[in-house]
C-alpha positions as CSV (number, residue, x, y, z in Angstrom):
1,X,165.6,95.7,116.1
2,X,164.7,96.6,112.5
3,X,167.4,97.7,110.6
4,X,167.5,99.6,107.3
5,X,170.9,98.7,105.1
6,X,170.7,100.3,101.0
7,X,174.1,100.0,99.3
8,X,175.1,101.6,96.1
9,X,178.0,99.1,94.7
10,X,179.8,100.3,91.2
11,X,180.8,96.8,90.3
12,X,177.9,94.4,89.0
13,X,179.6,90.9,90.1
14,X,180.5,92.6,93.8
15,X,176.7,93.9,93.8
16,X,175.1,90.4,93.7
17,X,177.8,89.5,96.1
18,X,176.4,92.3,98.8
19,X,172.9,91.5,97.8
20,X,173.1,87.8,98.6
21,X,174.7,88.4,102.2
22,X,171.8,90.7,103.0
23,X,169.3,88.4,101.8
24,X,170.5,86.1,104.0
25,X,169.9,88.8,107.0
26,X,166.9,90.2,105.5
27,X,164.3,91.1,102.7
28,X,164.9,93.1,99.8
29,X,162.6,95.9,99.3
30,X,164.3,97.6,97.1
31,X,167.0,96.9,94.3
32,X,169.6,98.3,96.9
33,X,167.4,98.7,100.2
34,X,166.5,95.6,102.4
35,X,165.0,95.8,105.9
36,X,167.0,93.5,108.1
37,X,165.5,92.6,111.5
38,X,168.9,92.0,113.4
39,X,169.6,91.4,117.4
40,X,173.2,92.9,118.7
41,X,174.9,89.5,117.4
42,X,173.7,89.6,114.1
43,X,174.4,92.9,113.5
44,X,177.7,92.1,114.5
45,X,177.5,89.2,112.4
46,X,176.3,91.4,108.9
47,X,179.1,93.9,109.5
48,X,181.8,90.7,109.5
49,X,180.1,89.2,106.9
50,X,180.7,92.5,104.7
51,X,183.8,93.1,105.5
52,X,185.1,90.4,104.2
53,X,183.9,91.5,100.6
54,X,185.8,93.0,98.4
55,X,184.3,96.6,98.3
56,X,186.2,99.4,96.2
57,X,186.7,103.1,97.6
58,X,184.0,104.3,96.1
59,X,180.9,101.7,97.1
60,X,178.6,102.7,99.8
61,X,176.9,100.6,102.3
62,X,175.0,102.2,105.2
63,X,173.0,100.7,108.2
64,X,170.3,102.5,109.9
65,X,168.9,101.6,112.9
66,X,164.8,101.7,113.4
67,X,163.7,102.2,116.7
68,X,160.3,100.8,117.5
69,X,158.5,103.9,117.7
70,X,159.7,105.1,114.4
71,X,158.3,101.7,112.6
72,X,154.7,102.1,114.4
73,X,155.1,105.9,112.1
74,X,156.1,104.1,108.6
75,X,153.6,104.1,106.1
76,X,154.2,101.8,103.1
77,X,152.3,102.8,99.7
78,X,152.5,100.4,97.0
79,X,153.0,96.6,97.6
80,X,154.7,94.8,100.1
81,X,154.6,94.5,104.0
82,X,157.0,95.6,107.1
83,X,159.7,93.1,107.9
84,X,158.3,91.4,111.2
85,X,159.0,88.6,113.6
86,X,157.9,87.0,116.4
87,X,160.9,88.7,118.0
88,X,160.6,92.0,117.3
89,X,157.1,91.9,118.0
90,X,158.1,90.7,121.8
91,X,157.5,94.3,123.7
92,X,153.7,94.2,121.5
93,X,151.2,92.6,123.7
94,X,148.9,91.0,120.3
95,X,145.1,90.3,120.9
96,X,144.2,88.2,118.2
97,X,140.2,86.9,117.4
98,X,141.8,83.5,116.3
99,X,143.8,85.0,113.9
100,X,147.2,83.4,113.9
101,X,149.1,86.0,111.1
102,X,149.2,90.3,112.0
103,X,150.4,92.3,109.4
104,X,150.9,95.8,110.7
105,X,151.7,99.2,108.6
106,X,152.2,102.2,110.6
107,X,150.0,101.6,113.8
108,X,147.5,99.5,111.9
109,X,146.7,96.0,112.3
110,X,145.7,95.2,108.7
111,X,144.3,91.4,109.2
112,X,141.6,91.5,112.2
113,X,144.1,91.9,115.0
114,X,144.9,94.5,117.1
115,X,148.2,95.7,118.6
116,X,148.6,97.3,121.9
117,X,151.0,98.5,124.1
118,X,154.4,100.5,123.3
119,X,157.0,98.0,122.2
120,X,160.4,97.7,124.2
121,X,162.8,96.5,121.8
């Protein structure tokens, strides 16, 4: 399931500390926004891994869940790509023309394949 986490941390050393756990769940979109694609476990996993920094009263960190028909209605403008896997694509049934990379935004296939199908995720 995609997940959505932006923080707003006060403290510049504690920053690159939250940034560097995300990256290693996710991709950075933004200075403070990443997109995370995260099963049950590792959600579980990001919220430990969080915890255990040292976050003052006033830092904010929030995590929003994407359900799969919400990503097939995001648009991107400017650079960059949706977050994807293999595993979040599971409940997309792909056709591809020998194409072995899909890039979607929105419902669009942008590289000669073609999704179809609702996805179950």
């Amino acid at each position: 399931m995609l997940h959505v986490v932006c923080n707003d941390i006060i403290e510049d050393s504690v920053r690159v500390r939250v940034s560097d756990c995300l990256l290693g769940f996710g991709t950075r979109i933004q200075d403070s926004v990443f997109e995370c694609l995260l099963d049950d476990e590792l959600l579980d996993r990001l919220v430990v891994d969080l915890g255990k920094l040292p976050l003052d009263e006033k830092d904010r960190i929030r995590i929003y869940q994407v359900c799969a028909r919400c990503v097939d209605q995001m648009q991107i403008y400017g650079p960059g790509v949706l977050t994807e896997s293999a595993d979040f694509l599971r409940g997309l049934r792909v056709k591809r023309s020998g194409i072995n990379e899909l890039s979607r935004v929105g419902k669009r296939a942008v590289k000669q394949g073609e999704v179809t199908g609702n996805p179950q995720v």
